[in-house]
N, C-alpha and C positions, 0 to 999 in steps of 0.2 A: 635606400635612403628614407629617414624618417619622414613621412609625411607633415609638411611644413602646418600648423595651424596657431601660432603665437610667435609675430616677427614685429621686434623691435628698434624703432628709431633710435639714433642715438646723435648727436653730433659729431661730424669729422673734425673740429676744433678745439675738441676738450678730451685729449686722451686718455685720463685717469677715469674720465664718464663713459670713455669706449672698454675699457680693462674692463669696468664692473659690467655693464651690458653685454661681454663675451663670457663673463664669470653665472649671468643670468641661467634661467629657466628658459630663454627665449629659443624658439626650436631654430629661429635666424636675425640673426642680427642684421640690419641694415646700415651702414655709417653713410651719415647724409653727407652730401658736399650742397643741398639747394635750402631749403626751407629752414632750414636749425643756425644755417651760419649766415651772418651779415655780411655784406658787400667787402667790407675794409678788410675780413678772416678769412674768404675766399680761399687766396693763393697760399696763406700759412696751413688750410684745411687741407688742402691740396699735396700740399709739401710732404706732409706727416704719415699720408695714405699706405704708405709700401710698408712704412717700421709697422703701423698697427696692424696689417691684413698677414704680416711674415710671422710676428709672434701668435698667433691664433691658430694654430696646426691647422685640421680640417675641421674646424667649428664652421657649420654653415655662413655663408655671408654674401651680401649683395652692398653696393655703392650707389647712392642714389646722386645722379649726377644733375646739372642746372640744363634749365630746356635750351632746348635748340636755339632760339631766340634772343639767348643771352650771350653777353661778352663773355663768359666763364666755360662756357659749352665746349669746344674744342681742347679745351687743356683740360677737363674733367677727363674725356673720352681717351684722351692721349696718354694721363696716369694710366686708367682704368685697362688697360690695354696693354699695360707691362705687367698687371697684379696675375698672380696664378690663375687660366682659364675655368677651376672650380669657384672662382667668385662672381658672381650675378652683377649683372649692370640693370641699375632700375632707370626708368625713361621715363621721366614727369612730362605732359601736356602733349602726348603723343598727337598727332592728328595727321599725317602723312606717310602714308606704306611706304613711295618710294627713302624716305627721308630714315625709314625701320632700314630698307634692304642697305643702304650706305653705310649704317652704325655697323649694323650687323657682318658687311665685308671686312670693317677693319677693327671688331671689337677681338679679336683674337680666339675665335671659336667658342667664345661664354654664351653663356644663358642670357638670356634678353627679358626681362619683366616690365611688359609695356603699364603707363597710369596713363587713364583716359581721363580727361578733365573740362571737358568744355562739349558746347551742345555738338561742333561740327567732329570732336572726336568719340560720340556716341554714336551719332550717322554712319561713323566708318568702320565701326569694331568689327565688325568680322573681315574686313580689309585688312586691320592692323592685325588681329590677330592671325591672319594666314598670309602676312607678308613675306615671311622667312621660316626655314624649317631652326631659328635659333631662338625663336619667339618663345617662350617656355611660359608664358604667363600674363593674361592682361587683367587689370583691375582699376575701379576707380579712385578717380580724389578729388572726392567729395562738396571742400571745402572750395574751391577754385569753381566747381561744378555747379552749388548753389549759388555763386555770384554772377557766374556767365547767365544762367538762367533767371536769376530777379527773384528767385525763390524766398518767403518768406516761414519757411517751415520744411522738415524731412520727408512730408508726404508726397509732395513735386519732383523729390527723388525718384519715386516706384516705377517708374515705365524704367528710365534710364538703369536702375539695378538689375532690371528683370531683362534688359535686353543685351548689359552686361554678360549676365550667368549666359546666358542661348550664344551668346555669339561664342564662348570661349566654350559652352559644350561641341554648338556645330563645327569649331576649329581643332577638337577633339583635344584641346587642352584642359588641365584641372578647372575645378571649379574655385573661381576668383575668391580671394581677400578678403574683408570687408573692411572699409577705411577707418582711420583711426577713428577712436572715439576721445573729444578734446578735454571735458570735465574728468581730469584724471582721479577726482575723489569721490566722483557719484560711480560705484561700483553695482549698485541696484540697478540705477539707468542703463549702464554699461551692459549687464546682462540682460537687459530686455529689448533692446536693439542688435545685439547678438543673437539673440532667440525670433527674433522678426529676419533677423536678416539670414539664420539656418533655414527656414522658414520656405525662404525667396532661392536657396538652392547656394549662396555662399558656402565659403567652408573655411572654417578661422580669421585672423582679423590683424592688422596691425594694431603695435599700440606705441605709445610715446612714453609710457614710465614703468618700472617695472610689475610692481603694485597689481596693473592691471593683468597680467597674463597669466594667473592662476586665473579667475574671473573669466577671462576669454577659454583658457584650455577647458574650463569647468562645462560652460558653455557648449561647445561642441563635440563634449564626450558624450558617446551613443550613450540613452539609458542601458538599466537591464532588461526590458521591456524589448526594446530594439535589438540587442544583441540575443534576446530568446530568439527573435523572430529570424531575424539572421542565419543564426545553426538552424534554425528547423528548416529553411531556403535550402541552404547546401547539405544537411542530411539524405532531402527528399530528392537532390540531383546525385547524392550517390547513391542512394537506394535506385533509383529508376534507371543508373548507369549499368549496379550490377545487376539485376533483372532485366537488361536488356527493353525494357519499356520505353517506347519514345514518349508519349506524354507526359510532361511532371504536372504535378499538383498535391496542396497541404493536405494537410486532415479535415481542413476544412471545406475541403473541395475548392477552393482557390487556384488557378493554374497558373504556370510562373511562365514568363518569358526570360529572356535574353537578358534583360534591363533589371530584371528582378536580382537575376541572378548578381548579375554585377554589382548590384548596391547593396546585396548582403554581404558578398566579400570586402568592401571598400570599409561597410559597419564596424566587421569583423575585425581589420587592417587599423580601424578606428581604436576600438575597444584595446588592440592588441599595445600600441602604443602610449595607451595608457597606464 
């Protein structure tokens, strides 16, 4: 499976805007049923979910269903749960494992991509994230995240992104998302908050238009700098495999571990997908 790093919102209400969005560059489509569609589109967004998820052969895709808390939540999870078990269910305003293990009994053996959005669901992420072995991914949303907090700027962010990334490393899950970015025509902004947040240990990003996800993919493609460094990683573990040598180490005298290793291959993984 291509490693996901450009996944795009789309509305589950407007399905000529879901055709072009599965027609995209986006390595995963999302079709929202919470934040894109209004109260009164709801059940018509609802309705429509099976014809758009059937005609999309195996184009990555996930459903982003309304929180728990809402009058919509149960018949989200209820669709979601006839659709083919290769579609992702996204979980906005997660804050409760056992509330994770319940979805997760009757979501029909899918992927589970938890959003952490509020202070009391930052406290819990590595809860959330090892609630279920169907947990496939947590990340935040942002926007929700900066209001609970009273935040008057992105910097109020940085504990909460960094404890993000740790908790979905120590859950031995990928390394998280990064949340949309809203000013869909500042494409400079766009890449320098990408480049802050590769930075913090993210890896790719939602976005909301499509515009943005060259911009995004551009962003977390290894340089060539990194990709030298990379082969010269796994060169000097095959050289030291077939000489029989237990220590590795560069030309430069640098000694690699475990970790080393692993991020050169992931580079590698990177670069090869581009």
């Amino acid at each position: 499976m291509t490693i996901p790093i450009t996944l795009l919102y789309v509305p589950a209400d407007q399905p000529n805007t879901v055709d072009k969005a599965l027609a995209s560059a986006a390595d995963v489509v999302i079709i929202d049923l919470e934040d894109a569609v209004t109260p009164e589109r709801k059940e018509l967004a609802r309705d429509g979910l099976l014809r758009m998820v059937e005609g999309a052969g195996d184009r990555q895709m996930q459903v982003r269903v309304n929180a728990a808390n809402t009058p919509w939540s149960e018949a989200d999870l209820a669709i979601v749960a006839t659709l083919p078990t290769a579609v992702g269910a996204r979980l906005p305003k997660m804050v409760d494992p056992d509330q994770v293990r319940r979805i997760a009994d009757s979501a029909g053996g899918r992927r589970l991509h938890l959003l952490v959005e509020s202070a009391l669901g930052v406290e819990r992420a590595f809860a959330l994230a090892t609630a279920h072995p169907l947990v496939a991914s947590i990340s935040l949303g942002e926007a929700d995240l900066r209001s609970d907090l009273g935040l008057t700027s992105g910097r109020g962010l940085l504990w909460a992104r960094s404890r993000i990334v740790n908790a979905a490393r120590a859950a031995g899950l990928p390394a998280p998302t990064m949340s949309v970015y809203a000013n869909v025509s500042d494409l400079v902004g766009l890449a320098s908050s990408c480049a802050e947040g590769r930075e913090l240990g993210f890896l790719g990003r939602t976005a909301i238009h499509p515009r943005q996800l060259e911009t995004i993919a551009a962003s977390f493609r290894p340089t060539d700098a990194e990709v030298t460094a990379a082969r010269a990683v796994l060169a000097a573990v095959a050289s030291a495999t077939e000489s029989g040598r237990g220590a590795l180490a560069l030309e430069d005298g640098a000694f690699l571990d475990v970790a080393m290793v692993e991020g050169a291959r992931k580079t590698l993984a990177l670069a090869e997908r581009s």
